[in-house]
C-alpha positions as CSV (number, residue, x, y, z in Angstrom):
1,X,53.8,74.1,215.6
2,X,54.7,76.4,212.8
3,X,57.7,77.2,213.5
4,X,58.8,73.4,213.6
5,X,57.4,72.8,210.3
6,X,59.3,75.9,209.1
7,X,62.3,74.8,210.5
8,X,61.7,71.2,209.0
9,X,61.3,73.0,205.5
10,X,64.5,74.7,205.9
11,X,66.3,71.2,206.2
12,X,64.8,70.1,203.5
13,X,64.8,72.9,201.3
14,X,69.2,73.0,202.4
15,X,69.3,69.1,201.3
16,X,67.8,69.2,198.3
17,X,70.3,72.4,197.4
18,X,72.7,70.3,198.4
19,X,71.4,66.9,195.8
20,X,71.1,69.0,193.2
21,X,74.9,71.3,193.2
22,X,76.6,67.5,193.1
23,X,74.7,66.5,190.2
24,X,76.2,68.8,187.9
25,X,79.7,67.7,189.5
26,X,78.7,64.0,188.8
27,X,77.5,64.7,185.3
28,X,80.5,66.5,184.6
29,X,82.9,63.7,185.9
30,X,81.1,61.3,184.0
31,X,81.2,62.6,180.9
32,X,85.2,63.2,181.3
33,X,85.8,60.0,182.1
34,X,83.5,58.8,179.3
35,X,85.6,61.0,177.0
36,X,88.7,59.8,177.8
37,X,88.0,56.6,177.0
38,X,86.3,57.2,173.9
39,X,89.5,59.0,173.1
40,X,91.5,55.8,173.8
41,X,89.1,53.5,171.5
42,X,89.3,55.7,169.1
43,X,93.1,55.9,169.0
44,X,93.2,52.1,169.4
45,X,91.0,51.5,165.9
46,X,93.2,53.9,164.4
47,X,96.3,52.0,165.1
48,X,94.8,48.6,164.1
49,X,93.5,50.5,160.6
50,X,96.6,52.0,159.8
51,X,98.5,48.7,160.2
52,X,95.7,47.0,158.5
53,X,95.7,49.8,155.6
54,X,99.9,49.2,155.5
55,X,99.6,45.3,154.6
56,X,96.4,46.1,152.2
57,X,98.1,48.9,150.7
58,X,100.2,47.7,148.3
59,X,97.9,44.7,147.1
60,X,95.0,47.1,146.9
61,X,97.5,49.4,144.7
62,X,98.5,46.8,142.3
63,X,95.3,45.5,141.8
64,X,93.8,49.2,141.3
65,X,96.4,49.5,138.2
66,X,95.8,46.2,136.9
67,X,92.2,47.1,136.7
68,X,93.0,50.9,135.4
69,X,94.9,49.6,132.9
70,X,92.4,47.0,131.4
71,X,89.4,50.0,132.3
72,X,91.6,52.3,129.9
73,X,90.8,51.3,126.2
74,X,86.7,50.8,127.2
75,X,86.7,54.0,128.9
76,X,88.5,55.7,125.8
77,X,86.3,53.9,123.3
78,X,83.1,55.1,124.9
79,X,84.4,58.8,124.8
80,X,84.9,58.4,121.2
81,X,81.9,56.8,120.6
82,X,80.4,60.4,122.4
83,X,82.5,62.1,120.3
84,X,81.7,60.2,117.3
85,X,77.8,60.8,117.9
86,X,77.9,64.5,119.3
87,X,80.0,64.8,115.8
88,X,76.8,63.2,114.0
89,X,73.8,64.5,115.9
90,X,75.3,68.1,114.7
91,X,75.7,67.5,111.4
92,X,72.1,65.8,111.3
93,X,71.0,68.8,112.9
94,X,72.5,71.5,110.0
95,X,71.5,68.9,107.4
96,X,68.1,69.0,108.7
97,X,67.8,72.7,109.3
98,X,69.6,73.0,105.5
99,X,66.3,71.1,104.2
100,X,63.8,72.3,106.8
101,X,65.0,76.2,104.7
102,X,65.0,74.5,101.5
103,X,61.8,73.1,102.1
104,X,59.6,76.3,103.5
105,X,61.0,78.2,100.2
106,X,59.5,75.4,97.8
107,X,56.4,74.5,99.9
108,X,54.8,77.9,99.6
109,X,51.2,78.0,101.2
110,X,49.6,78.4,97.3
111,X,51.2,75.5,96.4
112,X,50.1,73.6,100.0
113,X,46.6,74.3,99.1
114,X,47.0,73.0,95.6
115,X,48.3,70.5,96.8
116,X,45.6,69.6,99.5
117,X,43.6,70.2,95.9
118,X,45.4,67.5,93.9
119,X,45.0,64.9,96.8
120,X,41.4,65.5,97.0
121,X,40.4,65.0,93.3
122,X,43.0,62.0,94.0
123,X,40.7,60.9,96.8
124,X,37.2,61.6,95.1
125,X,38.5,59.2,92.2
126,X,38.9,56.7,94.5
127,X,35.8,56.7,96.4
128,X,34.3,56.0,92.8
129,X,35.0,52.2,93.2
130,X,34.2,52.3,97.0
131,X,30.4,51.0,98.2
132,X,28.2,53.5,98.9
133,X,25.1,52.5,99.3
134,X,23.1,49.1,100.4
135,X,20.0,47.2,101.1
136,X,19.6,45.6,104.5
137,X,16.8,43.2,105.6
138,X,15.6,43.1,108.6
139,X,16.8,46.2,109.9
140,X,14.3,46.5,112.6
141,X,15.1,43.0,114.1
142,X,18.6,43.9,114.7
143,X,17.9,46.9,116.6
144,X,18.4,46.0,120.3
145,X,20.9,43.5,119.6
146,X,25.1,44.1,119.7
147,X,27.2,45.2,116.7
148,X,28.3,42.2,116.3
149,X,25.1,40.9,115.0
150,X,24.5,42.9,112.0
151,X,21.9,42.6,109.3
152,X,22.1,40.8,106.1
153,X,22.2,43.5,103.3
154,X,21.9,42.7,99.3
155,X,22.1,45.5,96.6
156,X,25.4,47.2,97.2
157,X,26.6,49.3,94.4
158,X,29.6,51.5,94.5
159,X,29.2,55.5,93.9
160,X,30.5,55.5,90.4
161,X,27.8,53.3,89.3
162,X,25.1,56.1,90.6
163,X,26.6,58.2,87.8
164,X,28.1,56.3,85.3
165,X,31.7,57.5,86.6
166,X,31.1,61.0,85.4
167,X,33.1,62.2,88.5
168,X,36.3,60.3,87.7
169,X,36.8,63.1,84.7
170,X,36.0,65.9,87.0
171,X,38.5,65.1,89.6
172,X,40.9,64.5,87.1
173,X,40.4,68.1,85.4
174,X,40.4,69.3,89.0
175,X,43.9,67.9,89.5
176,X,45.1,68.8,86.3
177,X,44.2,72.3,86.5
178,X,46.1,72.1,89.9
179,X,49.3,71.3,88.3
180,X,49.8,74.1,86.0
181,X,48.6,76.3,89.1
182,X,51.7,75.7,91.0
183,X,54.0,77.0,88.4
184,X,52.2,79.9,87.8
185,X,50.7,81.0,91.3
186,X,49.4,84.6,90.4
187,X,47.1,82.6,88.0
188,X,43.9,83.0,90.4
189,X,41.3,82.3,88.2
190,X,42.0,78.9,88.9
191,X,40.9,79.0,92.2
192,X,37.6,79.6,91.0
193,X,37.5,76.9,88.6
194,X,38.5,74.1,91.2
195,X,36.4,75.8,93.9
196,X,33.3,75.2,90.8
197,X,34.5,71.5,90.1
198,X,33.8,70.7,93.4
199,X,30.7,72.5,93.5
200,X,29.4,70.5,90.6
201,X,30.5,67.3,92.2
202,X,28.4,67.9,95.2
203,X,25.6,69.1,93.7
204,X,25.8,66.0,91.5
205,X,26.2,63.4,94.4
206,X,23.0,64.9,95.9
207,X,20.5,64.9,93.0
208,X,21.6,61.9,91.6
209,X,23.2,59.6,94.7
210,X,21.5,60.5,98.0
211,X,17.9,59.7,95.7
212,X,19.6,56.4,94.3
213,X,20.8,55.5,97.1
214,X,17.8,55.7,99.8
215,X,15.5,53.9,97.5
216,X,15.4,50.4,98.5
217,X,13.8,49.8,94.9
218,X,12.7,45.9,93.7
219,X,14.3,44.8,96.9
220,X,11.2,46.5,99.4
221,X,8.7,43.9,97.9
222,X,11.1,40.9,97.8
223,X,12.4,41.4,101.2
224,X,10.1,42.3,104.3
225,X,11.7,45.1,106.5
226,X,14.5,46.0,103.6
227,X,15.8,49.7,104.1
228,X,18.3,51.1,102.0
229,X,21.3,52.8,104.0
230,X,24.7,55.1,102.7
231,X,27.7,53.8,103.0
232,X,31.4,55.0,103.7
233,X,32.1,56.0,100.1
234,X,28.6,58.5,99.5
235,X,30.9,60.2,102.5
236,X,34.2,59.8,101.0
237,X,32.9,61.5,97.8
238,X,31.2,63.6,99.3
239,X,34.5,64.8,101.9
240,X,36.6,64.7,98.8
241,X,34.4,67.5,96.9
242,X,34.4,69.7,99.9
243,X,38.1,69.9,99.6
244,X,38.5,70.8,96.3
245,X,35.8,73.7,97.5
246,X,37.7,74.8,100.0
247,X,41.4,74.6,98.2
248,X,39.7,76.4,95.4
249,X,38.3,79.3,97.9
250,X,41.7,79.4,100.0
251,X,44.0,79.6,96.6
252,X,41.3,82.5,95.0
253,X,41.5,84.7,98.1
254,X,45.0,84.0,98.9
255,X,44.9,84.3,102.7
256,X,48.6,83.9,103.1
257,X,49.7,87.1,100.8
258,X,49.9,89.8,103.2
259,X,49.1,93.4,101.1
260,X,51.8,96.6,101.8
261,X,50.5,100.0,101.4
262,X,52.6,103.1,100.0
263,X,53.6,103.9,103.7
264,X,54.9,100.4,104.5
265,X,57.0,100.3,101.6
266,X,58.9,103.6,102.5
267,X,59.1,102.4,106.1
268,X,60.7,98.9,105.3
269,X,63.2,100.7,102.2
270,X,64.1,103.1,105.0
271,X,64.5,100.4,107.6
272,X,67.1,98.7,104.5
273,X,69.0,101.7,104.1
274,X,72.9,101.3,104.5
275,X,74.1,103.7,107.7
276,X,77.5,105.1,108.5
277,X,80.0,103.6,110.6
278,X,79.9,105.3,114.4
279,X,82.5,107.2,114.5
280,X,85.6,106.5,117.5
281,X,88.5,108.3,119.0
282,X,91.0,106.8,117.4
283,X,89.6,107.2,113.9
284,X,88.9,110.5,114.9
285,X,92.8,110.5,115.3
286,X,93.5,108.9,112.9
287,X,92.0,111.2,110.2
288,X,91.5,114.8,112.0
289,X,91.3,117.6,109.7
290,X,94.6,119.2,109.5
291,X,96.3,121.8,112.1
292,X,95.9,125.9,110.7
293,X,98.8,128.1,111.0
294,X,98.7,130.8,113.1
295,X,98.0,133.3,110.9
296,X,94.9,131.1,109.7
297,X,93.8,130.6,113.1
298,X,94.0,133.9,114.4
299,X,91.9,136.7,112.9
300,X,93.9,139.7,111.6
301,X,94.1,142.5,113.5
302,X,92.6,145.8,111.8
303,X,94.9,148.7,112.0
């Protein structure tokens, strides 16, 4: 019994070697034959493009010049036009560079803090005829309801009327004294005296405005729930003193000015000191110290 199903597993095992060495052969004379006439298509579309291309040819040729030709002066324009605006951006650019130098030597950073000094007594003289203070009534009804909805208010006075104006003429001697300041910028007592305007402004908008100003006055017994409330110019004024504080402080200690001790100065005059050419062989050639004689060169001999 076992040695019939050994011998029946032989056969089959010899069979299936058999199936499987002619597939290779089968593969390989399909795939010849499935070359060859891939070679033939190929070699037939060819043909019918080349003949094809021959009748196109020509018309595609003539109609490719006729186009060139009428492409020609557009394409040519637009180059120029490039060329026409590479030719402007660059002389924008050394224009702008040119001022951008001429610019940082006039705009020194004394005379950018004087000016941030000037446009702040500017400013303070305007907030003078801005509102800055208010009476509203009914505040408390108000409270939960949207911005839109806003109180009624009576009693609004601008901040000049606080005062009687009296800090229009300080801002104006502020920027007065500013002026003269930037012709003359080791002057830096100055400084001190804007840094002191400004002071004087704020110590004037708080004893005399921020009083004036919260007090509802007549209209707390004429109106029920009347409270008095600042406005945007008791902040303007009071923004616009701070600068000239703080101009005046920056231009007195003149953060900008870098101080050079003894040491620095001999460094940098060293460091600016012309040097001699370096020397090269065919200078050296050029000007070589003349040739001794003999007798210079060689030592006489002692008898």
């Amino acid at each position: 019994m076992i040695a019939a199903v050994g011998h029946w597993t032989r056969k089959v095992d010899r069979r299936l070697d058999r199936a499987i060495g002619k597939v290779p052969e089968a593969l390989a004379d399909w795939t010849r034959v499935a070359d060859r006439r891939l070679s033939r298509l190929a070699g037939r579309i060819e043909a019918v493009a080349q003949k094809r291309w021959r009748r196109v040819r020509p018309v595609f040729v003539r109609w490719a010049r006729w186009i060139g030709k009428r492409l020609r002066p557009v394409a040519v324009a637009v180059l120029r036009t490039f060329a026409a605006g590479e030719r402007w951006l660059r002389r924008a650019g050394r224009r702008a560079v040119n001022a951008t130098t001429r610019l940082s030597a006039l705009i020194t950073p004394q005379r950018a803090i004087l000016g941030v000094a000037i446009a702040s007594g500017l400013c303070l003289i305007a907030s003078q005829f801005v509102d800055y203070r208010a009476v509203e009534i009914g505040q408390p009804g108000y409270a939960g309801l949207p911005e839109v909805a806003e109180p009624p208010t009576v009693g609004v006075k601008t901040a000049g009327e606080a005062h009687s104006y009296l800090l229009v003429p300080l801002a104006l001697l502020a920027a007065l004294i500013a002026v003269p300041a930037m012709r003359r910028p080791k002057r830096r007592a100055l400084g001190r005296a804007i840094a002191a305007l400004g002071s004087a402004g704020i110590a004037l908008i708080l004893l005399v405005d921020l009083p004036a100003g919260l007090d509802a006055g007549e209209q707390a017994s004429r109106f029920s729930g009347a409270t008095a409330t600042l406005e945007d110019g008791f902040f303007a004024e009071l923004a616009a003193c701070g600068g000239l504080i703080l101009a005046g402080l920056l231009y007195y200690a003149r953060p900008c000015q870098t101080r050079t001790n003894l040491y620095a100065r001999v460094v940098s005059a060293l460091r600016r000191r012309p040097r001699r050419r370096a020397s090269s062989r065919g200078r050296a050639t050029r000007s070589g110290s003349p040739r001794r004689s003999d007798g210079a060169s060689a030592p006489a001999s002692r008898p």
